[in-house]
C-alpha positions, 0 to 999 in steps of 0.5 A: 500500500503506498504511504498516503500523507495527511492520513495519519498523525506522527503520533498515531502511526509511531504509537502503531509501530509500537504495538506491531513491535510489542506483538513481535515481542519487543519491548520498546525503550525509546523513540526518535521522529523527525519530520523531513522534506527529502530522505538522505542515504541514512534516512535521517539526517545527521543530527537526529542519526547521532541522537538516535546513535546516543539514545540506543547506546544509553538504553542498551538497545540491540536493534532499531525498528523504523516506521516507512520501508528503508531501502536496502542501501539506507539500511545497511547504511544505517547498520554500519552507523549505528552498529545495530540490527535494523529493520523496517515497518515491512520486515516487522510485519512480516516477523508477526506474520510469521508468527500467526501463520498457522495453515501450510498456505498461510507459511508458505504466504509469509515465508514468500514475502520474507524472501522478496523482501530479503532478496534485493537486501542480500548485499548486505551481508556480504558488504565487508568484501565489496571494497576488494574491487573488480578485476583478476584475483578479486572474484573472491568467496564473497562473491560467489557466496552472495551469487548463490545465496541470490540463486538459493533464494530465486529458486525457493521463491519460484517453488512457493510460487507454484506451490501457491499457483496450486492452491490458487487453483484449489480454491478457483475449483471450490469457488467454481463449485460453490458458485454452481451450488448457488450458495452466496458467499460474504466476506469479512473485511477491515482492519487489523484488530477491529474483531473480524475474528470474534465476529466470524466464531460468534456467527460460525462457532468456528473458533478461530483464533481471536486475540487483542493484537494485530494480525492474530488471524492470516489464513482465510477460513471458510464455513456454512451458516443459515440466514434467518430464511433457512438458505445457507451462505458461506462466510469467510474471514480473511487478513486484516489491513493496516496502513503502509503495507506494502505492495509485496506483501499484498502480492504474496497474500493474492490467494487468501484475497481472492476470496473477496473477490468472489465474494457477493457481499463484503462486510467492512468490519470497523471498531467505532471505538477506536480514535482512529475509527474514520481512518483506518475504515479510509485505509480498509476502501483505499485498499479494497479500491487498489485491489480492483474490489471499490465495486464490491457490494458492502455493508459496513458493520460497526462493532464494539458498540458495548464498549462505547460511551455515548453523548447524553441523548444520543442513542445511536453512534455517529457515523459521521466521517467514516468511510463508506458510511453515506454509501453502504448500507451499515448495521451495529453490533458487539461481536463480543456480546452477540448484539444485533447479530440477528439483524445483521444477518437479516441485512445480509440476507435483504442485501444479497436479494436485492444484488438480485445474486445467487440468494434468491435460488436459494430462497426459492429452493429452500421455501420450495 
């Protein structure tokens, strides 16, 4: 996803890169920002490198985490100044992505992205033999190792990719039979830890891991349920988004969101409690969008209304300033406590006879 200024405050998405750390397990003991027309060949510029240089020095720090994605010669230049590991928001979310990937499809997702990501870095760890120079007599082991580290990784990456071509092609034949049972499909969409996952146990029973922190769910995952009619629909809870991912990692997760694709309805998932409700909803559409789907039938289902403290008078929420909400159709509920689940599945339901889709042979067969 590209960075979108304006979007967010420093503050915001610092305190965003603290918790992704904290769930990789970090424990964060210092922070440095700075705000910057242009980015140097270190990222930061001189000033604030050697403040950051003496804060992980007295703080004992052994590894240095930045918010926007470095490139591969700003981070082994930052390595070589501060004499610390140093990654970035990308190589962070991939550690946590590692960590909740739970299926082989899932593994194989995460561990794809890793190796792209890695690839183009691998000069790095072969830099202290780059100042021999060209020529006879230089073509040293260094060399050949990064040389056959590089082939390693191009073939490992070409055979997750055709391990996920096959999967791709599992899930296409599902989809195609699942299409030709005339069963409608609704996916769960929003942003990370917005509880898409408690939502989808509390209608399926399915007991998909549901934890308070980014990213507890990768694997798309798929069950039966009955609408209010009796007629079955397939729903699916998939990764959640997050600002700044990276086109890399959208790239690697293409078989688990090709499940919106084919999906009749979306269900954005938002958690109104969350200060930053409005934008991360405009982060959940501006992804969808650049994924081809912002012409995906939707209803936006605001959660965690139990946990909401509302004005004196007010009875309902204000949706006011949340993406999608003058456009789709929206329904409250707490996931948590089972509020409104019967009304949204009543929506679901009236929404997907009105798409005029595969829910009305349903109807018809299961009033028949």
């Amino acid at each position: 996803m590209r960075d979108r200024p304006g979007l967010w405050d420093l503050s915001d998405t610092v305190a965003e890169l603290a918790y992704l750390a904290r769930t990789a397990g970090a424990e964060i003991v210092g922070q440095v920002a700075q705000r910057a027309e242009r980015f140097t060949s270190t990222y930061l510029g001189k000033g604030k490198l050697q403040e950051l240089q003496d804060l992980a020095a007295g703080q004992h720090a052994d590894v240095v985490i930045f918010d926007d994605e470095l490139t591969p010669a700003q981070q082994r230049n930052l390595e070589r100044a501060l004499q610390l590991k140093v990654i970035d928001r990308t190589a962070l979310i991939l550690d946590v992505f590692g960590r909740h990937a739970r299926t082989h499809e899932g593994k194989l997702q995460v561990e794809l992205a890793q190796h792209q990501y890695l690839l183009p870095r691998l000069v790095g760890q072969w830099s202290h033999l780059e100042r021999l120079g060209a020529g006879i007599g230089t073509r040293g082991p260094g060399e050949s190792q990064l040389e056959t580290d590089r082939r390693l990784i191009r073939q490992r990456i070409r055979k997750i990719e055709q391990e996920l071509e096959k999967v791709r092609q599992r899930r296409s034949l599902y989809r195609g039979q699942r299409k030709k049972a005339g069963v409608p499909q609704a996916t769960l969409v929003g942003y990370t830890n917005v509880g898409k996952s408690t939502l989808f146990n509390a209608l399926t029973s399915a007991g998909v891991v549901a934890q308070d922190q980014l990213f507890s769910t990768l694997d798309a995952v798929t069950r039966r349920i009955r609408l209010p009619s009796g007629g079955p629909l397939l729903l699916s809870d998939t990764v959640g988004f997050i600002q700044k991912l990276s086109p890399t990692v959208v790239a690697a997760f293409r078989a688990t969101l090709e499940e919106l694709a084919d999906s009749d309805l979306l269900l954005h998932v938002v958690d109104i409690t969350h200060p930053k409700a409005p934008e991360q909803a405009e982060v959940v559409e501006t992804t969808l969008r650049e994924l081809d789907l912002g012409d995906k039938p939707r209803l936006l289902v605001v959660n965690k209304i139990d946990l909401l403290e509302l004005p004196n008078g007010a009875s309902t929420p204000s949706l006011a300033g949340l993406a999608g909400s003058n456009e789709y159709p929206s329904v409250l509920v707490s996931a948590a406590k089972g509020w409104n689940l019967d009304l949204l599945l009543r929506q679901i339901e009236a929404l997907l006879v009105k798409l005029d889709g595969p829910m009305m042979v349903v109807k018809t067969t299961a009033r028949g």
